[in-house]
C-alpha positions in Angstrom: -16.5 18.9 7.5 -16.5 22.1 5.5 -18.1 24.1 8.8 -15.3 22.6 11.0 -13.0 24.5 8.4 -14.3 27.1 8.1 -14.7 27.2 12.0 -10.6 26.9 11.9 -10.1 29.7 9.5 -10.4 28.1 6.3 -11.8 29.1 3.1 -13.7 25.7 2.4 -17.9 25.1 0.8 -19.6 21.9 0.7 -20.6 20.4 -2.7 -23.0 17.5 -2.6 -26.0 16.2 -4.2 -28.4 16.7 -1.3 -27.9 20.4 -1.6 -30.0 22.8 -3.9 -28.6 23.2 -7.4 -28.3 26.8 -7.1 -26.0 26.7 -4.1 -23.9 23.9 -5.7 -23.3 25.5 -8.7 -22.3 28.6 -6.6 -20.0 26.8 -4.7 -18.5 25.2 -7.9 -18.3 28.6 -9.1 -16.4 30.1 -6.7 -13.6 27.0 -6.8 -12.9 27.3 -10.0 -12.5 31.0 -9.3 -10.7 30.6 -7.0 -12.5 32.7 -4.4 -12.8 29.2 -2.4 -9.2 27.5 -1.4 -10.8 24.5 -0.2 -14.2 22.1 -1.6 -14.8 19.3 0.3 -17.2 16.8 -1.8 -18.3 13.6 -2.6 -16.3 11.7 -5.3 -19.0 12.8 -8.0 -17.2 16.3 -7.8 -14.7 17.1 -10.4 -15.5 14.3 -13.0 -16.4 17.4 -15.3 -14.8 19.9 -14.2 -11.7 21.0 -16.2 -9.8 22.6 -13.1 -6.1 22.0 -13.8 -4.1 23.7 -11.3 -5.1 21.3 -8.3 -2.7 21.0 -5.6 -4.2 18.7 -2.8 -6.6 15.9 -3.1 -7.0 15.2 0.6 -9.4 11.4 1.4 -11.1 11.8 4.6 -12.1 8.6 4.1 -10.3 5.9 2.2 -12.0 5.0 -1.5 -13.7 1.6 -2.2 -11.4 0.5 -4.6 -8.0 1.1 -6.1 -9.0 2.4 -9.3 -11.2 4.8 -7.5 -8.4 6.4 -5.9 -6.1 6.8 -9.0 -9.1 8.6 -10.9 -9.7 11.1 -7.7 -5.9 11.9 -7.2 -5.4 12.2 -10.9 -7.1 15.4 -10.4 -4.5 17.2 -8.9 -1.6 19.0 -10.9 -3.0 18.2 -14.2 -1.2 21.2 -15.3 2.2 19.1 -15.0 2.5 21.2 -11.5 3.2 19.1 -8.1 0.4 18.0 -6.3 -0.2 16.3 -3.3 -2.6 13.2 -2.3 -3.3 12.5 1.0 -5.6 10.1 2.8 -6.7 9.2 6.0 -7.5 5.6 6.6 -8.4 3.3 9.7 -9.2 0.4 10.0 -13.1 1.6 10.5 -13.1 2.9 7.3 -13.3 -0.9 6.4 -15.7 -1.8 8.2 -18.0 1.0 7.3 -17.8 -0.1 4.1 -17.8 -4.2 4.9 -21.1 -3.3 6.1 -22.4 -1.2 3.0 -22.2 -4.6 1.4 -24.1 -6.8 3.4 -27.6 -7.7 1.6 -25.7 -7.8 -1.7 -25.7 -10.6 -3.9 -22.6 -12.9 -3.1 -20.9 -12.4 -6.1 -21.1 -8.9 -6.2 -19.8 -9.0 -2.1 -17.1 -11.6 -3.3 -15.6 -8.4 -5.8 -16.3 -5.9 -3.2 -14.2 -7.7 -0.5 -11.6 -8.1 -3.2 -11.2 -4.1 -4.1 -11.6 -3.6 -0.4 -8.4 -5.8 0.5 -6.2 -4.5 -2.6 -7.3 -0.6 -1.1 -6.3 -1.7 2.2 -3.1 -3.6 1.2 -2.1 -0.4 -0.8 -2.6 1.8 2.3 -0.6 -0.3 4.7 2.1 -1.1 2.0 6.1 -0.4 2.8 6.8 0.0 -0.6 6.8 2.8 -3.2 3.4 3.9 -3.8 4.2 5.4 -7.4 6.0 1.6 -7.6 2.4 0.1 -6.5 -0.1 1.6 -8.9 1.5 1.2 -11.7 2.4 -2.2 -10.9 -1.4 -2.4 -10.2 -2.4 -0.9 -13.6 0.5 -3.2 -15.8 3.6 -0.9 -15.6 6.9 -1.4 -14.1 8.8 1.4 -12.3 12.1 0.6 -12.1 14.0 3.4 -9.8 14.3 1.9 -5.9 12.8 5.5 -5.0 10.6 8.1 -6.5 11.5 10.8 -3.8 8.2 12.0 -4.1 5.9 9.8 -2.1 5.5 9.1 1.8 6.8 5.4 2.3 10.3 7.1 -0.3 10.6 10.3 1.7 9.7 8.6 5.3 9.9 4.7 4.7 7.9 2.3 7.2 9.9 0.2 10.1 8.9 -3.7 9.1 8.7 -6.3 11.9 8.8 -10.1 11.9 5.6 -11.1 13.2 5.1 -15.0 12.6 4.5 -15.3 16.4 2.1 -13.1 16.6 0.2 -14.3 13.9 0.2 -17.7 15.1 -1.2 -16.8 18.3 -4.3 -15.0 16.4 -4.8 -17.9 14.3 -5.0 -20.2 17.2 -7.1 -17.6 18.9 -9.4 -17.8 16.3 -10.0 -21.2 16.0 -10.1 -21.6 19.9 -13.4 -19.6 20.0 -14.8 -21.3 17.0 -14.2 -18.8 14.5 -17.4 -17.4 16.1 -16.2 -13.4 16.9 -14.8 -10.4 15.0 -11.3 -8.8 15.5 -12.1 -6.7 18.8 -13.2 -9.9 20.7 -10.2 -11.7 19.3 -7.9 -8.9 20.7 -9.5 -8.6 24.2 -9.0 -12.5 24.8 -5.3 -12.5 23.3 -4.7 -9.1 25.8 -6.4 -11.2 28.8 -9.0 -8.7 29.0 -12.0 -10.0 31.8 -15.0 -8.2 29.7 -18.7 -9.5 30.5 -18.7 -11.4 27.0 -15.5 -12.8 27.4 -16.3 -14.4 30.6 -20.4 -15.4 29.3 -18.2 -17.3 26.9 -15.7 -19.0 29.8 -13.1 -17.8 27.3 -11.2 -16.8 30.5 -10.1 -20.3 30.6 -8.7 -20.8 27.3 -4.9 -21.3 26.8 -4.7 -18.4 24.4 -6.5 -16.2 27.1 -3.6 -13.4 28.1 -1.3 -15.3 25.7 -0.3 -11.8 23.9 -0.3 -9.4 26.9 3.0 -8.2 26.0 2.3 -6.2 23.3 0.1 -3.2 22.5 -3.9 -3.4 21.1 -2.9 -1.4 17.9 0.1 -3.8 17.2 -2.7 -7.2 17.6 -4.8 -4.8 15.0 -1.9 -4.3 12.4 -1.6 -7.9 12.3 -5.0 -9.0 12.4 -5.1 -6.1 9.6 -2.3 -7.8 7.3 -3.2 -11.2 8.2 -6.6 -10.7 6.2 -4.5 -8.7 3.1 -1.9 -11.5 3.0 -5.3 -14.3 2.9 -4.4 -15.6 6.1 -7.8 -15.1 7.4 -11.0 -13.8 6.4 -14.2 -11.8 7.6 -17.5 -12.9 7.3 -19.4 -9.8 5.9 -22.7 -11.7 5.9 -22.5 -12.3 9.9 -21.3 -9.1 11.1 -17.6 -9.1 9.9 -16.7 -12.6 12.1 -12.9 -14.2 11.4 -12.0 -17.0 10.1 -9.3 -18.7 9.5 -8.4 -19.5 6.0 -6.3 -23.0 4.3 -3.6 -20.8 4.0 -3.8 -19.9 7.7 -3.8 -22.9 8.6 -1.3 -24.1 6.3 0.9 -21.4 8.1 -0.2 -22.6 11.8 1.5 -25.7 10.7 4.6 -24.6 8.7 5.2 -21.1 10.0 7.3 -18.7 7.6 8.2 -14.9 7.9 5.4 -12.5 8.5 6.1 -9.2 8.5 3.9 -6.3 9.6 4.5 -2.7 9.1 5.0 -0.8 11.8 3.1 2.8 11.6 5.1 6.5 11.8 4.8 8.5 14.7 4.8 11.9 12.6 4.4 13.5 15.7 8.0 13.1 16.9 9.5 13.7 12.8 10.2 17.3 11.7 8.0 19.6 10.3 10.2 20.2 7.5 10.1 17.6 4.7 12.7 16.5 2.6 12.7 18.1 -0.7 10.2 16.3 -2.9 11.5 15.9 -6.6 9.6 17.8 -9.6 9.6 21.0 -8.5 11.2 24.7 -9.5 14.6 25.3 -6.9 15.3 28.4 -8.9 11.7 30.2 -8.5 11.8 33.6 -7.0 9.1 33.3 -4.3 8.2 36.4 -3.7 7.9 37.4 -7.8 5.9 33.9 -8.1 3.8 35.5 -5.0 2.8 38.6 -7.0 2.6 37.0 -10.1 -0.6 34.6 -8.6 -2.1 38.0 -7.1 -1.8 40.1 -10.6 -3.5 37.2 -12.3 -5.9 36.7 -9.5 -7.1 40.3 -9.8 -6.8 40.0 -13.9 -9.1 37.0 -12.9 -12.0 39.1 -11.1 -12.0 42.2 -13.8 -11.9 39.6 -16.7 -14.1 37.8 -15.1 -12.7 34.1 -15.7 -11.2 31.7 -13.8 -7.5 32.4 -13.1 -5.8 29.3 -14.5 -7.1 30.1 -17.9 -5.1 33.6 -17.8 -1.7 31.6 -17.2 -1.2 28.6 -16.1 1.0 27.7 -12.2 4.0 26.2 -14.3 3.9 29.5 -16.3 3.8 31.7 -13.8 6.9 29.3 -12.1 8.8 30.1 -15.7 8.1 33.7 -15.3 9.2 33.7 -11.9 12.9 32.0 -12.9 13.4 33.3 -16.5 12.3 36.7 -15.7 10.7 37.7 -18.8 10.5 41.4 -19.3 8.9 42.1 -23.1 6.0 40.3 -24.6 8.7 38.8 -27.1 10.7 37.1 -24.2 7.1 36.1 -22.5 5.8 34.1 -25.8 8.8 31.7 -25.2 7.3 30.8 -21.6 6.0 27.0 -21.7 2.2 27.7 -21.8 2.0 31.4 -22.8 2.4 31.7 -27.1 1.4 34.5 -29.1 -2.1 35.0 -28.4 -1.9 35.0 -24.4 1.3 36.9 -24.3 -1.1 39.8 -26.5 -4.1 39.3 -24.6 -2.5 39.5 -20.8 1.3 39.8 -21.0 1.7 44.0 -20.5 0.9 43.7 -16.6 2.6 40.6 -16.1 6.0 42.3 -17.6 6.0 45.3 -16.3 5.8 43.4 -12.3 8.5 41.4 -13.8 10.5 44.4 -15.0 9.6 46.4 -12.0 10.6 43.8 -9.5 14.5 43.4 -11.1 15.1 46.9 -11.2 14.0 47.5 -7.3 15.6 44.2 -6.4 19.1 44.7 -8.8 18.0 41.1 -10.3 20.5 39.9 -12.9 18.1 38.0 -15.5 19.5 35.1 -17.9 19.1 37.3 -20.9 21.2 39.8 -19.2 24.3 37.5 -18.5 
């Protein structure tokens, strides 16, 4: 992953346990010194690192259990700064790790399949994900919308599907409960594969019963249908459905099933609403200087750039306009002793900057 960066023109190193410790600790080196933008890692990185300014925890793959993914996300913008969690998640990302379980004592597969389904029901959730893991973690978030995350900013298109999910169900229990999801699909969609015809599925009632719809729309609901309980897998035998007695409570009395329907962020614009927590008033092109002084105060003093000043101080500077070490002490994150230590370059930029661009600072008005 971090040659196929690099390969597109971004700054990225590997950290992992398989390498040598020099080259790790290199790598780690250069992070936090921010002569790397990007580390791509296994979840072991960070746990010690004291790294605050953070701005994207990207998941390649999607974690093995909710409180996994709250303590890897909670590493970015521990400096009260915005930062942004993103993860990529398919439905094979299950299974990978379905399988990962198999040999494992029952019980412990039992809690696996558990944290699994509560990771997966999180991901294909409609509602607020701030909402969610607090919920999750016993707090209450009350606002309808925290204008920060994905399902706020771009919320999910829900669809009744009790139909549908009756027609898997019965699909299911037409072959026996004897084949996983992808067989399931291919007789719903009518499909004449070799196994479906050893089988003399062909001749089922259920056999092209769901041809009107689309192969990732039978996935979604075979997808919800095991986070709701309605069915299960069988991890043991190679991830085989069954149907569950709530599922077949529901093939009796159907109620409202509704599946989420996924975005196509290739037709959405590229520019996103305005999240909430950030600095409107920043000057972007002082803040831009500002992150290069302290990045070359960074090299000569040879420590990593956060501990000169902080991104939310440098976001003060770059709206208050601070001009004398006086005015800098009074920036959130800067006091007495940093203001001394590195404030002279850092005011006369600012100083420099509002005289060439006639900036009218607060103290001035």
């Amino acid at each position: 992953m971090a040659e196929i960066l690099q390969a597109n023109g971004i700054n990225a190193r590997a950290y992992h346990a398989g390498m040598d410790s020099a080259t790790r600790t290199q790598n780690q080196d250069d992070f936090l010194m921010e002569k790397v933008d990007v580390i791509v890692a296994t979840i072991a990185f960070g746990m010690g690192i004291d790294k605050p300014d953070v701005r994207y925890v990207i998941h390649y793959d999607i974690p093995k259990s909710l409180e996994g993914y709250y303590q890897e996300t909670g590493r970015a913008g521990r400096d009260g700064g915005e930062g942004q969690c993103i993860t990529f998640y398919t439905n094979k990302d299950l299974q990978k790790l379905e399988k990962f379980m198999q040999g494992k004592p029952v019980a412990e597969q039992e809690i696996g399949k558990q944290l699994l389904l509560e990771t997966a029901a999180y991901a294909e959730s409609s509602v607020c994900r701030r909402k969610t893991l607090l919920h999750y973690f016993g707090e209450e978030y009350t606002e309808e919308n925290c204008g920060n995350c994905d399902n706020c900013l771009n919320p999910k298109k829900q669809v009744e599907a009790q139909e549908l999910l009756c027609t898997v169900i019965e699909t299911v229990l037409a072959v026996k409960e004897n084949f996983k999801a992808d067989y399931i699909i291919d007789v719903i969609l009518g499909k004449e594969t070799s196994e479906v015809q050893a089988h003399l599925h062909e001749d089922l009632e259920v056999f092209g019963s769901g041809m009107g719809e689309e192969d990732r729309t039978w996935n979604a609901v075979i997808r919800q249908a095991l986070i709701a309980g309605y069915l299960s897998k069988d991890v043991e035998n190679y991830g085989l459905l069954k149907v569950t007695d709530e599922g077949k409570k529901f093939l009796k009395r159907p109620k409202s099933f509704k599946i989420v329907e996924d975005n196509d962020f290739d037709e959405m614009e590229e520019e996103a609403p305005m999240r909430g927590g950030g600095a409107c008033a920043v000057d972007p092109a002082l803040y831009s200087m500002l992150k290069d002084l302290r990045k070359k105060l960074s090299k000569q003093l040879e420590v990593p750039p956060y501990v000169i000043f902080q991104d939310p101080s440098l976001e003060a500077m770059a709206t208050i306009y601070p001009i004398t070490l006086e005015e800098l002490q009074n920036i959130p994150g800067v006091g007495a002793g940093k203001a001394k230590r590195y404030g002279e370059e850092f005011c006369k930029l600012i100083k420099c900057h509002c005289e060439e661009n006639e900036i009218e600072r607060p103290e001035d008005l």
